[in-house]
MIDREN-426628 format. One record per atom (N, C-alpha, C, O): residue in three letters; atom name; x negated, y, z. Coordinates in steps of 0.2 Angstrom, whole numbers, plus 5000, padded with zeros to 4 digits. Atoms other than C-alpha are relative to their C-alpha. Layout:
[site "ALA" "CA" [X Y Z]]
...
REM end
This chain:
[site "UNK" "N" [5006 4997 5003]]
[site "UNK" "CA" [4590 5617 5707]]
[site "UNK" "C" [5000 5000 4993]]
[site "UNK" "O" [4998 5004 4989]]
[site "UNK" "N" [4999 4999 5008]]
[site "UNK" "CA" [4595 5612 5690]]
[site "UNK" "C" [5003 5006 4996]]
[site "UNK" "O" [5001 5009 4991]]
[site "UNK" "N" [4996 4994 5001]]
[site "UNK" "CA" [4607 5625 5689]]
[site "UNK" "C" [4997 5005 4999]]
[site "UNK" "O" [5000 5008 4995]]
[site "UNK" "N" [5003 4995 4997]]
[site "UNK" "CA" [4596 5637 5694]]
[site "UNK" "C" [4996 5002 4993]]
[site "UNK" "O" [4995 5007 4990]]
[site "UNK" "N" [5005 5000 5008]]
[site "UNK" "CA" [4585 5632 5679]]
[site "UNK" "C" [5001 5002 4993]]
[site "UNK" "O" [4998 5004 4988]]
[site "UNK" "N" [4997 5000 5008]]
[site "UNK" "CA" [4597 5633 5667]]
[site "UNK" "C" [5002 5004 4999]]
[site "UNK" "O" [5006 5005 4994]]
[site "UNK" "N" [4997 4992 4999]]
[site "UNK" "CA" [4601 5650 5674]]
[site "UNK" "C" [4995 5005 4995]]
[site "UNK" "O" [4995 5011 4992]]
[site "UNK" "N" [5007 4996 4998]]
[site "UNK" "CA" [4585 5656 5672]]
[site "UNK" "C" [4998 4999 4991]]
[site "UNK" "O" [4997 5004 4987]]
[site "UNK" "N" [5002 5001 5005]]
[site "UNK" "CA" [4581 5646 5655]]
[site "UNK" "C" [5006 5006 4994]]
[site "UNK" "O" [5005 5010 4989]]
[site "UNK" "N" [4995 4996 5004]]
[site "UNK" "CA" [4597 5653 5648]]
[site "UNK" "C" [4997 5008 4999]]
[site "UNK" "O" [4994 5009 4994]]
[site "UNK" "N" [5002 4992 5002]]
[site "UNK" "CA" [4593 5672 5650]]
[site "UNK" "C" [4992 5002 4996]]
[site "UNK" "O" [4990 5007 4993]]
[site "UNK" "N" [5005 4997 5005]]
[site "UNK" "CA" [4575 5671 5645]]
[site "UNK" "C" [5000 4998 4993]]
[site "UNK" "O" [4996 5001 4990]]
[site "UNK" "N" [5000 5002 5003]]
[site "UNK" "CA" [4581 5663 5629]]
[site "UNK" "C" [5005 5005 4996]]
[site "UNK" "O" [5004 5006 4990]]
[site "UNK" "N" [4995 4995 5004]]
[site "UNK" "CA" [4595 5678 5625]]
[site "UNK" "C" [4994 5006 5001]]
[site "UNK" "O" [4993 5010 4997]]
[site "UNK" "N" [5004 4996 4999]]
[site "UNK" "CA" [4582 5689 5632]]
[site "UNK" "C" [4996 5001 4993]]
[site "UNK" "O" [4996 5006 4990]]
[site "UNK" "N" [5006 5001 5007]]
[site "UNK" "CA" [4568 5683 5616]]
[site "UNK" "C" [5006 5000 4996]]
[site "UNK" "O" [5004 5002 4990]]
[site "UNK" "N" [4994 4997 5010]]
[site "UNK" "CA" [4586 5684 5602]]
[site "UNK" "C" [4998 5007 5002]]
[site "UNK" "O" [4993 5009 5000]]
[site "UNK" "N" [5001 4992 4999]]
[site "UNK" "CA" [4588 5704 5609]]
[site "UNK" "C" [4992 5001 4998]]
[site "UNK" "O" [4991 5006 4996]]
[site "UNK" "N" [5009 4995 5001]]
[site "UNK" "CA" [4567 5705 5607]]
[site "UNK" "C" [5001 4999 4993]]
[site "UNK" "O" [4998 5004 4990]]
[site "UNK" "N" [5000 5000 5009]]
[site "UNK" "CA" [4571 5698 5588]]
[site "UNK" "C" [5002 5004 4998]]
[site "UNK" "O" [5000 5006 4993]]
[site "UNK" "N" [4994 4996 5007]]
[site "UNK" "CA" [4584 5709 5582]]
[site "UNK" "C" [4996 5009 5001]]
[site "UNK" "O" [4997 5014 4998]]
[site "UNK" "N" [5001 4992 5001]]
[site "UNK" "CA" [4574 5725 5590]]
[site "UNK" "C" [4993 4999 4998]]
[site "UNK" "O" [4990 5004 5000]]
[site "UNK" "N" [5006 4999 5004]]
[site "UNK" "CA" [4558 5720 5580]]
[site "UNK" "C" [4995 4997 5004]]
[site "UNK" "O" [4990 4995 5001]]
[site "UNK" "N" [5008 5004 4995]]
[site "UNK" "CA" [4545 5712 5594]]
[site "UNK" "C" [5002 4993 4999]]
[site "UNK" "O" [5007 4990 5002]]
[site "UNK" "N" [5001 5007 5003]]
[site "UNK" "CA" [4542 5695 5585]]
[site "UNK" "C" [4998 4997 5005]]
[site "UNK" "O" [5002 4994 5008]]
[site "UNK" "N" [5005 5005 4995]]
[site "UNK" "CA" [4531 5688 5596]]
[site "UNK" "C" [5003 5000 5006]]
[site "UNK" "O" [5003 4994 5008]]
[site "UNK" "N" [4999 5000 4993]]
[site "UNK" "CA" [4537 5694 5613]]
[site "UNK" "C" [5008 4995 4998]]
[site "UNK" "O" [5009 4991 5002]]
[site "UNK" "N" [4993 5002 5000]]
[site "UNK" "CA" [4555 5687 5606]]
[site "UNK" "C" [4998 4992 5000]]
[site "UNK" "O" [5002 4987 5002]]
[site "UNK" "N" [5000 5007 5003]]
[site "UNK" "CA" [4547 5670 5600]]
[site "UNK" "C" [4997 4996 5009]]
[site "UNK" "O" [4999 4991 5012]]
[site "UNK" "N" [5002 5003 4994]]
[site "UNK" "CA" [4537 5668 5617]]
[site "UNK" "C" [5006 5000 5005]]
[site "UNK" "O" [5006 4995 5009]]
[site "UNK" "N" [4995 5001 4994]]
[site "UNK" "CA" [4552 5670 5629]]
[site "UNK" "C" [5005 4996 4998]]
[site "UNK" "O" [5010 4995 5002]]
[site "UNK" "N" [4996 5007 5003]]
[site "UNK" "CA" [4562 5657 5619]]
[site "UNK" "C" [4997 4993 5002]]
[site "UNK" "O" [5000 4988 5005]]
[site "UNK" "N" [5004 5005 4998]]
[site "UNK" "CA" [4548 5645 5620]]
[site "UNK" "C" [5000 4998 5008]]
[site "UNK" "O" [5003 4992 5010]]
[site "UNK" "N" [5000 5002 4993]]
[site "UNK" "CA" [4545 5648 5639]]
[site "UNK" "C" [5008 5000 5003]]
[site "UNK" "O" [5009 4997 5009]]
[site "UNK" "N" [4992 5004 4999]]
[site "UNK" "CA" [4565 5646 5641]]
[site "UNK" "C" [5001 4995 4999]]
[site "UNK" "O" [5004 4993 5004]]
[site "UNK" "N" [4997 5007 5003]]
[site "UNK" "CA" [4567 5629 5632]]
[site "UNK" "C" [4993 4996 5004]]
[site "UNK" "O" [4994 4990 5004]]
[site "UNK" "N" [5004 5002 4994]]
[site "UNK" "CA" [4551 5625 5645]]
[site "UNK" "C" [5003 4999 5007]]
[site "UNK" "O" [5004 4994 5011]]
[site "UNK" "N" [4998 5000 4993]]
[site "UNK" "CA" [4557 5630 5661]]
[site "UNK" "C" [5007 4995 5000]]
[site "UNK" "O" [5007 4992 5005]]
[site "UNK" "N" [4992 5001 5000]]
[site "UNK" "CA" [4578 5623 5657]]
[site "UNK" "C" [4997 4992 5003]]
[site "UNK" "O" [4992 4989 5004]]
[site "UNK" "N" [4998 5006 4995]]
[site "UNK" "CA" [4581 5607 5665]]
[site "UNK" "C" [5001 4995 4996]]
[site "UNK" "O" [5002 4990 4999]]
[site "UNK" "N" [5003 5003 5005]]
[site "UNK" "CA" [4580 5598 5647]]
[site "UNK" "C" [4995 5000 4996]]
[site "UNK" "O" [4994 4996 4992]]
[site "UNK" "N" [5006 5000 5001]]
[site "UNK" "CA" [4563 5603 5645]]
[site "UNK" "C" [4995 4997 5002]]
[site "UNK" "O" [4995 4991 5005]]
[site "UNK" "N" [5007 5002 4995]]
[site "UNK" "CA" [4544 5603 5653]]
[site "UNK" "C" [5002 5004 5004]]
[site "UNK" "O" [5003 5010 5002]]
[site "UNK" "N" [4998 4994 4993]]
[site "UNK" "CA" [4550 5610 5670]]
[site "UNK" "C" [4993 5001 5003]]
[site "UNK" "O" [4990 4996 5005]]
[site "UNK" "N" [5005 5001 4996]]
[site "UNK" "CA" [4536 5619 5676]]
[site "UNK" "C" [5000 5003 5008]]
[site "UNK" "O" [4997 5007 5011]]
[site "UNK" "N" [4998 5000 4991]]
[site "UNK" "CA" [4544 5617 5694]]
[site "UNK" "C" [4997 4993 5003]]
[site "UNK" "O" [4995 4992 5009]]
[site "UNK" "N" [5002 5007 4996]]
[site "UNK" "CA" [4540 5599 5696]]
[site "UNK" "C" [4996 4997 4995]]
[site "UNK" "O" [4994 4991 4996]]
REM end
């Protein structure tokens, strides 16, 4: 399950770089945020 998290955390976090570089500030900061939440070093909000 950690794995899985840290699948998951990973892509929403490159997901929110690609939102910076094409100009959506916000959507890119919010999907970084909720990235470094969900990862399996954060608040997992699985458990």
């Amino acid at each position: 399950m950690a794995f899985v998290l840290w699948v998951i955390a990973v892509i929403l976090v490159v997901a929110g770089i690609v939102s910076l570089f094409r100009g959506q500030i916000l959507w890119g900061i919010a999907l970084i945020v909720l990235g470094c939440l969900v990862g399996p070093g954060g608040v997992s909000i699985f458990t």
